[in-house]
Structure formats: structure tokens, C-alpha cells
C-alpha positions in Angstrom: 0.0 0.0 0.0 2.6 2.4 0.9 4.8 1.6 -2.5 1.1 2.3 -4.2 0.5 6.1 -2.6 4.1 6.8 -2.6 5.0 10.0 -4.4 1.6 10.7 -5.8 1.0 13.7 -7.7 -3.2 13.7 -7.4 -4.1 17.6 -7.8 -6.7 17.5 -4.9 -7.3 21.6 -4.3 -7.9 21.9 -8.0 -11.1 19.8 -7.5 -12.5 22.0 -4.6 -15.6 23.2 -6.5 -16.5 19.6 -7.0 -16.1 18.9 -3.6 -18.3 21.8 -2.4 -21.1 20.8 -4.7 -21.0 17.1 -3.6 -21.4 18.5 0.2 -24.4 21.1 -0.4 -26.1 18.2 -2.4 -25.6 15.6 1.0 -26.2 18.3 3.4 -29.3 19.7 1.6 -31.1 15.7 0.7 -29.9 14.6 4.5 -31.9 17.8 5.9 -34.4 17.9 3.2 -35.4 14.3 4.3 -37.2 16.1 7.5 -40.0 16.6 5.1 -41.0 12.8 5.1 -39.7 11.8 8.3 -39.7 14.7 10.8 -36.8 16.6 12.5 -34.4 14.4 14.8 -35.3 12.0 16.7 -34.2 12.3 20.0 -33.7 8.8 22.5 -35.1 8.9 26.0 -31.9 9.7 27.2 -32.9 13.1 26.9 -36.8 13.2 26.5 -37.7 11.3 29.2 -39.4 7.9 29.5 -38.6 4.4 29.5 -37.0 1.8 27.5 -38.2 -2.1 27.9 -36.7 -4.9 26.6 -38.9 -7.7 26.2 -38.6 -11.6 25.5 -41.7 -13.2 24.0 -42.5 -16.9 23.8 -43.6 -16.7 20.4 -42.7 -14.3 17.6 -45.1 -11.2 18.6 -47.6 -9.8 15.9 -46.1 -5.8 16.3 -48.9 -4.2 15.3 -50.7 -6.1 17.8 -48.4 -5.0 20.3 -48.4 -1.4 19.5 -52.3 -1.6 19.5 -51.8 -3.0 22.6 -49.7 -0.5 23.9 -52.4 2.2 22.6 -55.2 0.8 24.6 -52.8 1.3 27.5 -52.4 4.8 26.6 -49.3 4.7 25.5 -49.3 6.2 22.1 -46.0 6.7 19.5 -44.0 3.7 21.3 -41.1 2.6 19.4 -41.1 -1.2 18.8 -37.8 -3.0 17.4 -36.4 -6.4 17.0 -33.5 -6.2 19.8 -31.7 -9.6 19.0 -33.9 -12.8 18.3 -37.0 -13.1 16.0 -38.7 -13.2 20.0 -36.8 -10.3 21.7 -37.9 -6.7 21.0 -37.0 -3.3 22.5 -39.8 -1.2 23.8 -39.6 2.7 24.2 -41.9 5.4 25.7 -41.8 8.7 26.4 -43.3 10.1 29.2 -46.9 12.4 28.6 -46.2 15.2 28.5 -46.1 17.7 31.7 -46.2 13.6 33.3 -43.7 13.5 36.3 -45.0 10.6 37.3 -41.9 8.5 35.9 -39.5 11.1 38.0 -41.1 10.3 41.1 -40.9 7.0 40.1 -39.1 4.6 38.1 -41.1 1.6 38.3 -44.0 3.4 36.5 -43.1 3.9 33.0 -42.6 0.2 33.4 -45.5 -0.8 35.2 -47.5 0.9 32.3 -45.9 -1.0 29.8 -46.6 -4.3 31.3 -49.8 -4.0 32.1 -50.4 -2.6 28.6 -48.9 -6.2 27.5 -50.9 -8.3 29.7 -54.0 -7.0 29.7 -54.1 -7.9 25.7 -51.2 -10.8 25.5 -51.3 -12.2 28.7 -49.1 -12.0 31.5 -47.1 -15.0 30.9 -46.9 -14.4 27.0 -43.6 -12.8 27.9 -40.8 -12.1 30.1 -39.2 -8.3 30.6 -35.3 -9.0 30.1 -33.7 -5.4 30.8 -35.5 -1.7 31.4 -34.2 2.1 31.7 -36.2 4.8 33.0 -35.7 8.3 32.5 -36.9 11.4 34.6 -38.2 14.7 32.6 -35.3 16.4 34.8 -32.5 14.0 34.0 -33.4 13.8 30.7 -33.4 17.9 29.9 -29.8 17.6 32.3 -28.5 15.0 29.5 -29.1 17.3 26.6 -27.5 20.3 28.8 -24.6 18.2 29.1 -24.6 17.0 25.7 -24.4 20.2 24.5 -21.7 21.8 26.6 -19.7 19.0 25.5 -19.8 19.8 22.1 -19.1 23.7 22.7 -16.2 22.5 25.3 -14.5 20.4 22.7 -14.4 23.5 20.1 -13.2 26.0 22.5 -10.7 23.3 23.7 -9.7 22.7 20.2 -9.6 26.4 18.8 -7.5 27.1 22.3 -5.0 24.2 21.0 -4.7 25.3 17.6 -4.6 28.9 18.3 -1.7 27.9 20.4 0.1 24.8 17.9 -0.5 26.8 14.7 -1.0 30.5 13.5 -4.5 32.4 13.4 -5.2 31.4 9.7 -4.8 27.3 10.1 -6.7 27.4 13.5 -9.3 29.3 11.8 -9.4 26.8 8.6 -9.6 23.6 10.9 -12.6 24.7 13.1 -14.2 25.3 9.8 -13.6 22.3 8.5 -14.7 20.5 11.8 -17.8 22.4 11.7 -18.3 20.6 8.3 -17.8 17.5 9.7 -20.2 17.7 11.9 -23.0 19.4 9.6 -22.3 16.7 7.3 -22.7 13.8 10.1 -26.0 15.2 11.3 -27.6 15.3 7.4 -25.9 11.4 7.5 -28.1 10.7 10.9 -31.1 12.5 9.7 -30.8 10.8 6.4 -31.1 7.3 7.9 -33.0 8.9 10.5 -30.9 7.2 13.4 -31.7 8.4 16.7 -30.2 10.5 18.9 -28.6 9.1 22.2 -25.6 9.4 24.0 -23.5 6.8 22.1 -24.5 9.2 18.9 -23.4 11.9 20.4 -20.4 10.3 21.8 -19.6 8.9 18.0 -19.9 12.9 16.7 -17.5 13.7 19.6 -14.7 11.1 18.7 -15.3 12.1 14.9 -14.7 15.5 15.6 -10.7 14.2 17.1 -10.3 12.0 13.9 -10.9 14.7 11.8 -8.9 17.4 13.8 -6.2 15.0 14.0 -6.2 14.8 9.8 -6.1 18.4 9.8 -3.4 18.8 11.8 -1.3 16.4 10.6 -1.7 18.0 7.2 -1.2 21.2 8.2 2.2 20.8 9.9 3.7 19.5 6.4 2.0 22.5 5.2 4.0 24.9 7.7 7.2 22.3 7.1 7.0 22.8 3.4 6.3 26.5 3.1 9.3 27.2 4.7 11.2 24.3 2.6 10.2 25.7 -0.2 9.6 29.6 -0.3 9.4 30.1 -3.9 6.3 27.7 -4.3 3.0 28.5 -4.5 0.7 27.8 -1.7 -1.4 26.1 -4.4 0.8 23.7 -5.0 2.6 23.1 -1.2 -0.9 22.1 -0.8 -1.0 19.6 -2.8 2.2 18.3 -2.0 1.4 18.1 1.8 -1.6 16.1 0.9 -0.2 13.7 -1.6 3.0 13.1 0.9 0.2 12.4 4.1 -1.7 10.3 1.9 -0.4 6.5 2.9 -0.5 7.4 6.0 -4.4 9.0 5.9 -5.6 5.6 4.3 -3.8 2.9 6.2 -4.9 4.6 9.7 -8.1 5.7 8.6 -8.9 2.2 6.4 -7.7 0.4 9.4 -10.5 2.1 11.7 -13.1 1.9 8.9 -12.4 -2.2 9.3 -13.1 -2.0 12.5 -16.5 0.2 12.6 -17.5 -2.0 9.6 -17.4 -5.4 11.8 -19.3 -3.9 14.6 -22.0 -2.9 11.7 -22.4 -6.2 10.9 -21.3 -8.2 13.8 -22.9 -5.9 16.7 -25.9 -5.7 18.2 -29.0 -2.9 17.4 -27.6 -0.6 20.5 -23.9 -0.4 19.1 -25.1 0.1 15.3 -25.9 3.9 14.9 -22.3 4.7 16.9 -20.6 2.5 14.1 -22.9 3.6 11.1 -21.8 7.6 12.5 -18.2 6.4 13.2 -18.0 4.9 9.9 -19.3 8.1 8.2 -17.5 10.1 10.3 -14.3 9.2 9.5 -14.8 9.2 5.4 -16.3 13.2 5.7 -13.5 13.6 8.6 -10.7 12.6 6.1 -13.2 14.5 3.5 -12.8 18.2 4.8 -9.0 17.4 5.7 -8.5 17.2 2.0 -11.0 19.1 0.4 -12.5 21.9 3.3 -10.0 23.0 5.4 -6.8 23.0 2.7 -9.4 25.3 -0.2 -10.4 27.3 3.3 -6.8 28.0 4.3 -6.0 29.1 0.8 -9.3 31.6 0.7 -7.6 33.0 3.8 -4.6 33.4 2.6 -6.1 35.4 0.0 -7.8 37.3 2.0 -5.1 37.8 5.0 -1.7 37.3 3.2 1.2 36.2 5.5 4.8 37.6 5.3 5.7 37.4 1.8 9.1 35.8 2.4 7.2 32.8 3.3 5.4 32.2 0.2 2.8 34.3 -1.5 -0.5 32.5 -1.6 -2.6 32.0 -5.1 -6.1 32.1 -6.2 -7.7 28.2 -6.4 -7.4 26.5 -9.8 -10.9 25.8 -11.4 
């Protein structure tokens, strides 16, 4: 692999209008699938409720079972196969203004059994596993989920501003903030839901992609100074092409790995691995064709020192 990508001469800036159009198409048909499936779907994590996993003795009829559930008064349960053809997940949210499940735990529960029984029968199945969620813990979770995400760019814009110059930093949180539009049109487009594994998966693409970034960037600063008379066009490119084995044996190494827990995992670990997997190829993505076209845009704009290297306007 390494004799393969060594010393390639691919002219990657030059195809940076391509690569904007190809990301305002995916970002605009993720986000424009809303219109047949609704805005995101969040996990009870952080809307409260409760989350039964259930072991039938027979394969269950599911739309008896959510008709079930409705007689209950539970209405817009979630029902998926969770392992066997006779184990399925159940999940609730609370009514709403309910703080009935907050006081306590058991009840979300309770409802849902009793919804079950009073239609299957009580020994029809067996409950296996359950997770209840307050309205206050859940609205804490999406707090915290958010302040994670701001934390991690002001971390990261803290640690750039200090590793490289004003004009990389500034090219690399763009780029990251690509990554993570792009990731969230790739969840709302399979319309995965949102939990705290997704959001840990956007969290851990945001370092992969960072970590690309950087890695380009400090051939970029090497070169530049290397080479003074070239164009920041084509140091660019050079960075790129010289980074390149080692881009796809780390990154197709980690795509192996995402990949088996796609098909070898269970339903709970699939939508970090389908986001990791994604993540990684848009992450490796804006490296390349975001943050390198952005740098040289700044360039333009905000020249550096001319005995550095004098930047020049993107090839078409």
C-alpha cells in the first residue's frame, strides 16, 4: 500500500468546486429528508421515559403490540427487534407535563406491562432489561450534551490557536464544523436516533478529523518554509499527496473496524458504528478538500509575510 500512494502527484485543491457541490447536495437531501420523516429524533436519554426490553415466547404480531400499547395509553411507542425473532426493544416517552416517571421509576414500566398483559397475557412474555428516565434528568442530559460539544471546540480552537498560526486554526474549526453538519444530514438521512453513544460517536469524529487536519497542516507549515518560492497552491497539494499512505492505512484500518461492529454488533452499538464509519470518510473529506481550499481563501484574503510564500487564487 505504501509503495502504491508513494509519491503521488493527485491535484486535490484543484477539484474543490467539486467537492463543495457534492457537500451542499448531501447536506441539503440529508436535511431535506425532515420533510417525510420529521426533524431528529431524540432517545429517551434526553426526553424522558422508559426503554423495555422484552422476551416473548412466540414471535409477537407488532402491530398487535403497538395496538396494545395504545389501549394502555401509550401512544407513539417505538417497537424493534433487539436480538432474536422473540426479543424486541420497547420505548416510551413520558406524557407530556407527566412527572409521574421522575417520582418513580417503576412506572413507566409498570404501564408498559400492564399494557402487554391485559391484551397478550401475563405469561406471553418475560421483561429482560428496562431504563427509565426522569423529565429532569433527561433535559440535564441534553445540557450536558451540548456543553460537551461547545467545550471540545473551545478546547480545540485554544489548542490550535496555540500549535498553529490564526489562519490554520481558523481553517480547521471550519472544517470541523463541516464534519459535523455533514454527520447530522448522515443521521437525519437514515433517521438514526439521537442518544448518548450518537453523540459520543460525533465527539470522537470531531478528534479524527482534527487529528487529519493537523497532521496536514504541519507538512504544510514544514514545506512553506522548505520551499519559499512555491505557490501555496501547489505546497498544498504536495502536503496532501506526501500524508496520503498514511491518511488511508490509519483511517482504512478504523473503517475495518466500525465495519465489523456494523455487521457483527448488536442494534444498540449500530448507529455509533454507522456515525463512526461516516464520520471518518467526511472527517478525512474536509482534511483534504475543506480545510486546505479554506486556508487558501484565507490566505487570499489575510496574506502572511511574503518571504514565506505568496499564496494564489484556487485552480478551477
Amino acid at each position: 500500500m505504501l509503495r502504491i500512494l508513494h509519491d503521488t502527484k493527485i491535484d486535490f485543491i484543484g477539484h474543490w468546486r467539486t467537492a463543495v457541490i457534492v457537500t451542499v447536495a448531501f447536506v441539503v437531501l440529508g436535511f431535506g429528508s425532515s420533510v417525510f420523516t420529521g426533524w431528529f429524533h431524540a432517545s429517551i436519554e434526553f426526553t424522558g421515559g422508559t426503554a423495555m426490553q422484552v422476551a416473548f415466547k412466540q414471535p409477537p404480531d407488532v402491530a398487535r403490540v403497538r395496538a396494545a400499547l395504545e389501549r394502555g395509553g401509550i401512544r407513539g411507542a417505538e417497537i424493534a427487534q433487539f436480538g432474536s425473532a422473540t426479543e424486541y426493544q420497547i420505548k416510551a416517552q413520558d406524557p407530556e407535563g407527566s412527572t409521574e416517571a421522575a417520582a418513580n421509576a417503576e412506572a413507566g414500566a409498570r404501564r408498559i406491562r400492564e399494557a402487554l398483559a391485559a391484551d397478550l397475557g401475563a405469561d406471553a412474555f418475560t421483561v429482560t432489561d428496562r431504563m427509565s428516565v426522569g423529565p429532569r434528568v433527561g433535559a440535564e442530559l441534553t445540557r450536558g450534551a451540548v456543553l460537551a460539544v461547545l467545550i471540545s471546540f473551545l478546547v480545540t480552537m485554544a489548542y490550535l490557536a496555540f500549535r498553529f498560526e490564526w489562519r490554520f486554526g481558523l481553517s480547521a474549526v471550519l472544517a470541523t464544523a463541516h464534519d459535523i453538519v455533514a454527520t447530522l444530514a448522515f443521521i437525519k438521512l437514515l433517521d438514526l436516533e439521537i442518544s448518548l453513544t450518537v453523540i459520543a460517536a460525533i465527539l470522537t469524529v470531531v478528534g479524527y478529523s482534527l487529528n487529519d487536519t493537523i497532521i496536514i497542516f504541519d507538512r504544510v507549515r514544514e514545506n512553506l518554509h522548505k520551499k519559499r518560492k512555491e505557490s501555496l497552491f501547489a505546497t498544498l497539494n504536495r502536503s496532501i499527496n506526501e500524508t496520503l499512505p498514511r491518511s488511508v492505512l490509519t483511517h482504512g484500518t478504523t473503517i475495518m473496524a466500525t465495519l465489523a461492529l456494523l455487521v457483527l454488533g448488536g442494534e444498540v452499538i449500530r448507529p455509533f458504528a454507522w456515525v463512526m464509519s461516516f464520520g471518518i470518510f467526511t472527517g478525512t473529506f474536509s482534511s483534504i478538500f475543506v480545510a486546505s481550499p479554506i486556508l487558501m481563501w484565507v490566505e487570499a484574503k489575510w496574506p502572511r509575510p511574503s518571504e514565506v510564500g505568496a499564496p494564489v487564487a484556487a485552480k478551477a
